[in-house]
Backbone as XML, in Angstrom:
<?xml version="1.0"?>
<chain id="A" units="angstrom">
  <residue number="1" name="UNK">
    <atom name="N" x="0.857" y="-1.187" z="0.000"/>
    <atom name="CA" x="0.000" y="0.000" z="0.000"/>
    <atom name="C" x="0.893" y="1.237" z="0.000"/>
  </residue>
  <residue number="2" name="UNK">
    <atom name="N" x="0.726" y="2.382" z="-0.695"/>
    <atom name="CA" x="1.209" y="3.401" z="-0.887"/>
    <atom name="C" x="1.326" y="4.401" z="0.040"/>
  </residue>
  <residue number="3" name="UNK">
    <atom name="N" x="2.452" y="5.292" z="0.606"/>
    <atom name="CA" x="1.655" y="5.787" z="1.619"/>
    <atom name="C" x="0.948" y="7.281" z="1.590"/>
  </residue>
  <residue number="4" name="UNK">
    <atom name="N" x="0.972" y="7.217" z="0.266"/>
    <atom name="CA" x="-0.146" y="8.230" z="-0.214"/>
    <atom name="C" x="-1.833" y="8.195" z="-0.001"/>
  </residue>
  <residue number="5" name="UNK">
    <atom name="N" x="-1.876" y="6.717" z="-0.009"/>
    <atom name="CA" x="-3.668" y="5.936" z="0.736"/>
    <atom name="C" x="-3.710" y="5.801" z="1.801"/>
  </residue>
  <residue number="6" name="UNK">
    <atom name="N" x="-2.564" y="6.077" z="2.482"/>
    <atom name="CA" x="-2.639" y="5.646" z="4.794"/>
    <atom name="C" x="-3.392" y="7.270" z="5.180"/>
  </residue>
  <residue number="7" name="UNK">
    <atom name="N" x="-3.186" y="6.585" z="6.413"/>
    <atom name="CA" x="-4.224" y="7.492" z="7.180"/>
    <atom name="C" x="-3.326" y="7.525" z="8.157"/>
  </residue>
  <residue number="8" name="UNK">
    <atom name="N" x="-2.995" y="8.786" z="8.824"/>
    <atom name="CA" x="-2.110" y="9.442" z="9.929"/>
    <atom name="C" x="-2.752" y="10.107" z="10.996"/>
  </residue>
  <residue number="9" name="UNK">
    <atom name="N" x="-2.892" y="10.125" z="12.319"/>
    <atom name="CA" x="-2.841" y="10.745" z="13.200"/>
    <atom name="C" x="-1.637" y="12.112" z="13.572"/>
  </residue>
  <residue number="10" name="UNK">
    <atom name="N" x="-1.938" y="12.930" z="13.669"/>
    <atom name="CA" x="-1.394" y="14.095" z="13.920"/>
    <atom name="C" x="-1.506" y="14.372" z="15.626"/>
  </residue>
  <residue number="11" name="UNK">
    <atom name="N" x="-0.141" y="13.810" z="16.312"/>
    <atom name="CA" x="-0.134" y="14.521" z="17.834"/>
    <atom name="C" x="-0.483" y="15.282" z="18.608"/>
  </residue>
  <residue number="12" name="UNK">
    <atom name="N" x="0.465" y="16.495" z="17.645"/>
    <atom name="CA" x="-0.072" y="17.826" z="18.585"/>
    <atom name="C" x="-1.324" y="18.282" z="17.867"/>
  </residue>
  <residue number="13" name="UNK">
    <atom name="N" x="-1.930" y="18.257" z="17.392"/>
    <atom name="CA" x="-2.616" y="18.861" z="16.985"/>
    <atom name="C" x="-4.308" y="18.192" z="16.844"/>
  </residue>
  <residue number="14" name="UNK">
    <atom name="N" x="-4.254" y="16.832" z="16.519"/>
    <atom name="CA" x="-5.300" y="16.036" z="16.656"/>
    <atom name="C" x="-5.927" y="15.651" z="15.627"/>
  </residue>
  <residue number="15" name="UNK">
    <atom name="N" x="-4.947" y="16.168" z="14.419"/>
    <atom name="CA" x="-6.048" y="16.096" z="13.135"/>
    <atom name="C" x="-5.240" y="14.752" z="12.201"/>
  </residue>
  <residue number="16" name="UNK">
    <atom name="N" x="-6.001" y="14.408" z="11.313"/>
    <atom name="CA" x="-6.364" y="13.653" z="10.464"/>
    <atom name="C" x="-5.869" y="13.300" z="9.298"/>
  </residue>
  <residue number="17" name="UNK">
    <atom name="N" x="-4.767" y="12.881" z="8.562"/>
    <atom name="CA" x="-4.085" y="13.103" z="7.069"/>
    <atom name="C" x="-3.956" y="11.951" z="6.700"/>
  </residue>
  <residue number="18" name="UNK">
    <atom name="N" x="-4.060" y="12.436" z="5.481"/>
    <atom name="CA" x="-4.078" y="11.028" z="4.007"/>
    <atom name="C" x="-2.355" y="11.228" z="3.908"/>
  </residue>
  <residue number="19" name="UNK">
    <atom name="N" x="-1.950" y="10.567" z="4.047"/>
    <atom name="CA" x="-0.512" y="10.661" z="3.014"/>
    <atom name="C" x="0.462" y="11.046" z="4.811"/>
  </residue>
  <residue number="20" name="UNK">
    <atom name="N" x="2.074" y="10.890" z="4.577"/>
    <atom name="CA" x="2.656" y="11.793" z="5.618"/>
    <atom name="C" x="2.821" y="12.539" z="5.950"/>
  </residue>
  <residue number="21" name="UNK">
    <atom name="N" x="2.140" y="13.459" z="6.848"/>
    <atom name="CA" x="2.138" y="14.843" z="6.984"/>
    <atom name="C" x="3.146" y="15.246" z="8.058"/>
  </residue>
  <residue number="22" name="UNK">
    <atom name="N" x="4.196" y="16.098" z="7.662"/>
    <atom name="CA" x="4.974" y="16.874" z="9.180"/>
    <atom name="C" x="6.041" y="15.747" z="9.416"/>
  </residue>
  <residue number="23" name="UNK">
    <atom name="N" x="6.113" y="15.659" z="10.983"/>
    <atom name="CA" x="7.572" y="15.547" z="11.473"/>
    <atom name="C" x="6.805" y="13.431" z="12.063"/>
  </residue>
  <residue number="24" name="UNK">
    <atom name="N" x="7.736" y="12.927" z="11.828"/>
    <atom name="CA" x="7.793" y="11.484" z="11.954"/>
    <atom name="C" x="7.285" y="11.124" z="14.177"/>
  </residue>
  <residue number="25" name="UNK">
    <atom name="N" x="8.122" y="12.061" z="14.150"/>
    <atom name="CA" x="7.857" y="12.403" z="15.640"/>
    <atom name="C" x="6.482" y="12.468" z="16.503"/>
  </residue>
  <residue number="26" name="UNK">
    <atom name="N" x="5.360" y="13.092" z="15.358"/>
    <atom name="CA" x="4.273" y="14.384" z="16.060"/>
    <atom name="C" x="3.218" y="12.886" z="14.899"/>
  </residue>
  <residue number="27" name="UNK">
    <atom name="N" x="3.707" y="11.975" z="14.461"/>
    <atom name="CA" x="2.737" y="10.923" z="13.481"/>
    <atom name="C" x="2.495" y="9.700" z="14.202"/>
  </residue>
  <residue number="28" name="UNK">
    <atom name="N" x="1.357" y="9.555" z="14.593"/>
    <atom name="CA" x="0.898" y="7.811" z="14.599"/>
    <atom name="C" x="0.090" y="7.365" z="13.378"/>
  </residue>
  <residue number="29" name="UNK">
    <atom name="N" x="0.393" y="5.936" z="13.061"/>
    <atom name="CA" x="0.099" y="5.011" z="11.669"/>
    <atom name="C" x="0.947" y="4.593" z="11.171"/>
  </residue>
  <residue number="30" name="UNK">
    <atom name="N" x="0.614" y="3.722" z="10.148"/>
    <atom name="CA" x="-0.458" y="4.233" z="9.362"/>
    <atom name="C" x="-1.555" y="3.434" z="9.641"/>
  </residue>
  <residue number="31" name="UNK">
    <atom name="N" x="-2.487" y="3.835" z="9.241"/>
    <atom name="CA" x="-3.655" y="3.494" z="9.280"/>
    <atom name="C" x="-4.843" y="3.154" z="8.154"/>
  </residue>
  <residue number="32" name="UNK">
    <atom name="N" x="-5.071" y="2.292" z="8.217"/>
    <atom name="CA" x="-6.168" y="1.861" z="6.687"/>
    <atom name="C" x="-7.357" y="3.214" z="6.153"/>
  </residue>
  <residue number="33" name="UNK">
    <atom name="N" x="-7.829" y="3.503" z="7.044"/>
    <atom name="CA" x="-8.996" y="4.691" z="6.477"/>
    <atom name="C" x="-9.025" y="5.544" z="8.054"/>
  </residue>
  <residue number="34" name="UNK">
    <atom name="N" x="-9.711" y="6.878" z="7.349"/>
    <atom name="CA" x="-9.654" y="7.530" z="8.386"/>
    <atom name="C" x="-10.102" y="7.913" z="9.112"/>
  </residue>
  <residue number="35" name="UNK">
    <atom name="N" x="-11.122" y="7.013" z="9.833"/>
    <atom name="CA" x="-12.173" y="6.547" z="10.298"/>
    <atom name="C" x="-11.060" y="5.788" z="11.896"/>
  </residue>
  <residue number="36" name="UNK">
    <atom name="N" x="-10.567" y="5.090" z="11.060"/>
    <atom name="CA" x="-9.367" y="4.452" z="12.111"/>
    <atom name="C" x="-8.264" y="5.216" z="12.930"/>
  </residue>
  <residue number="37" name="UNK">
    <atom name="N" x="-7.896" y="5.842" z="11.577"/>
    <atom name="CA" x="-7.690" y="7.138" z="11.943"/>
    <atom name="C" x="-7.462" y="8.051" z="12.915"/>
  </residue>
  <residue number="38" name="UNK">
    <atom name="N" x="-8.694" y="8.344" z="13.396"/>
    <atom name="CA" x="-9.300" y="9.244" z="14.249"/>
    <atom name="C" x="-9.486" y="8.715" z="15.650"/>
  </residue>
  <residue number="39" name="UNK">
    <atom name="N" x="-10.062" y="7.389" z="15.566"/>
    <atom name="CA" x="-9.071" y="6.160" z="16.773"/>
    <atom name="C" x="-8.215" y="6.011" z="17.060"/>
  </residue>
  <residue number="40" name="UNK">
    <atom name="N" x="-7.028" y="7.129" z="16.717"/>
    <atom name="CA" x="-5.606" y="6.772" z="16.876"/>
    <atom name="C" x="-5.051" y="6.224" z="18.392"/>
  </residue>
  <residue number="41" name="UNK">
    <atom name="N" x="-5.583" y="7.575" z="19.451"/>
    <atom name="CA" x="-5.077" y="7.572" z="20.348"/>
    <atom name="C" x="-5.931" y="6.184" z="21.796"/>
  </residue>
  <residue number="42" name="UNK">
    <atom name="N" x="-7.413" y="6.285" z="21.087"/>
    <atom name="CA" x="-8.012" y="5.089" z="21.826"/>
    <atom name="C" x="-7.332" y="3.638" z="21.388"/>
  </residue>
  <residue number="43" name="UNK">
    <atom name="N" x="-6.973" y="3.395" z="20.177"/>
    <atom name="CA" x="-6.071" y="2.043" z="19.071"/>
    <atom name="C" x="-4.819" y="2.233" z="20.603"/>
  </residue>
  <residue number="44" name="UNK">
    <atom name="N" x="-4.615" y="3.149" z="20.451"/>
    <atom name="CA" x="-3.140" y="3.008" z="21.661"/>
    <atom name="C" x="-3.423" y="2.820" z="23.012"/>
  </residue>
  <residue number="45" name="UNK">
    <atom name="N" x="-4.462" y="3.307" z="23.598"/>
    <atom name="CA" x="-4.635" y="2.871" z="25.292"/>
    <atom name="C" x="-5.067" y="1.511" z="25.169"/>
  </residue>
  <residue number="46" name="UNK">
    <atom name="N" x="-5.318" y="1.079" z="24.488"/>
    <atom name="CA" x="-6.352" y="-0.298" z="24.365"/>
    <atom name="C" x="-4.914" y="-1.253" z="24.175"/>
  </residue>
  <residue number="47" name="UNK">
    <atom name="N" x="-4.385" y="-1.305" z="23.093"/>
    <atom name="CA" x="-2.642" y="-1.765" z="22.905"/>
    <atom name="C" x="-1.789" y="-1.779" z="24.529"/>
  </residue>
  <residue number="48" name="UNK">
    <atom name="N" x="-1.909" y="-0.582" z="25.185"/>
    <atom name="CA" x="-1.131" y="-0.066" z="25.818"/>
    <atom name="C" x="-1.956" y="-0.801" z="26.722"/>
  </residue>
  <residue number="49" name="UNK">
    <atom name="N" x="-2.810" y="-1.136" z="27.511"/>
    <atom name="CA" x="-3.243" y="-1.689" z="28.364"/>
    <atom name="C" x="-3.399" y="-3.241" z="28.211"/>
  </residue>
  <residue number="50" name="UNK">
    <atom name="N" x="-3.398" y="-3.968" z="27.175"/>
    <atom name="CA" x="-3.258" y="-5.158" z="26.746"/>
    <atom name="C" x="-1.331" y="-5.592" z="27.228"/>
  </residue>
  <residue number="51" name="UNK">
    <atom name="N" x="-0.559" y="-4.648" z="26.537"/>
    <atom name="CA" x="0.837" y="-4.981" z="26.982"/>
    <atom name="C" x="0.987" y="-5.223" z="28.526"/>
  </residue>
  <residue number="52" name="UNK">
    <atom name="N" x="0.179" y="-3.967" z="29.139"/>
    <atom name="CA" x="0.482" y="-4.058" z="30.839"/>
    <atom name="C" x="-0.102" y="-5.444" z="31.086"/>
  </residue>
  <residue number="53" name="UNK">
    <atom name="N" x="-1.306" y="-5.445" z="31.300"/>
    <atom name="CA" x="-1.561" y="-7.185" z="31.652"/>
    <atom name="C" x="-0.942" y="-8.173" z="31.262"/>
  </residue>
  <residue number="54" name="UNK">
    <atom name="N" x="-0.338" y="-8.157" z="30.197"/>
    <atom name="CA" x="0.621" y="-9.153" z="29.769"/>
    <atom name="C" x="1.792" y="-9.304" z="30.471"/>
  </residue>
  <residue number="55" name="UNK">
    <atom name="N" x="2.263" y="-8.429" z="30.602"/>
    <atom name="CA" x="3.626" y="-7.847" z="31.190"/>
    <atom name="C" x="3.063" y="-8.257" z="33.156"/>
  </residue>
  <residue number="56" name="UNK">
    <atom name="N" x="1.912" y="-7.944" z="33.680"/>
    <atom name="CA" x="1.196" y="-8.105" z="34.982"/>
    <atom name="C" x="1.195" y="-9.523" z="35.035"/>
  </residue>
  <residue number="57" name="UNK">
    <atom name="N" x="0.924" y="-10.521" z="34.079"/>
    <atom name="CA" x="1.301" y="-12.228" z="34.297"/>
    <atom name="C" x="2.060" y="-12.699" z="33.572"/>
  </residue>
  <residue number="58" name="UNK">
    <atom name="N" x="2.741" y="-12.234" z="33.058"/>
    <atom name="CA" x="4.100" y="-12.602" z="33.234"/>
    <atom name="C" x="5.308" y="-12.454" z="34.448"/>
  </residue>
  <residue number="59" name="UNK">
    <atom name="N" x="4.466" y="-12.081" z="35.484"/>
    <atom name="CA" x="5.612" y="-11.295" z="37.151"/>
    <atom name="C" x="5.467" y="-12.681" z="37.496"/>
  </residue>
</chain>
């Protein structure tokens, strides 16, 4: 897939882009549509809380 068709999350700012926008830093994705998109940061607590429990039985 091209990454002219992904879908990016924008950090500081909160918004939404087709293609790579800005600094690699301030980008989460890619992402299939931008719908998903816009889930960026919930896609990550959900990830991010799956690792901890994992990481919680594995002690």
């Amino acid at each position: 897939m091209a990454d002219d068709t992904q879908w990016y999350y924008q950090i500081s700012t909160g918004a939404v882009t087709k293609g790579k926008v800005g600094d690699v830093f301030d980008r989460m994705g890619p992402y299939p549509d931008e719908a998903t998109a816009r889930r960026a940061l919930e896609i990550a607590a959900a990830r991010n809380a799956a690792a901890d429990a994992q990481d919680e039985s594995d002690d």
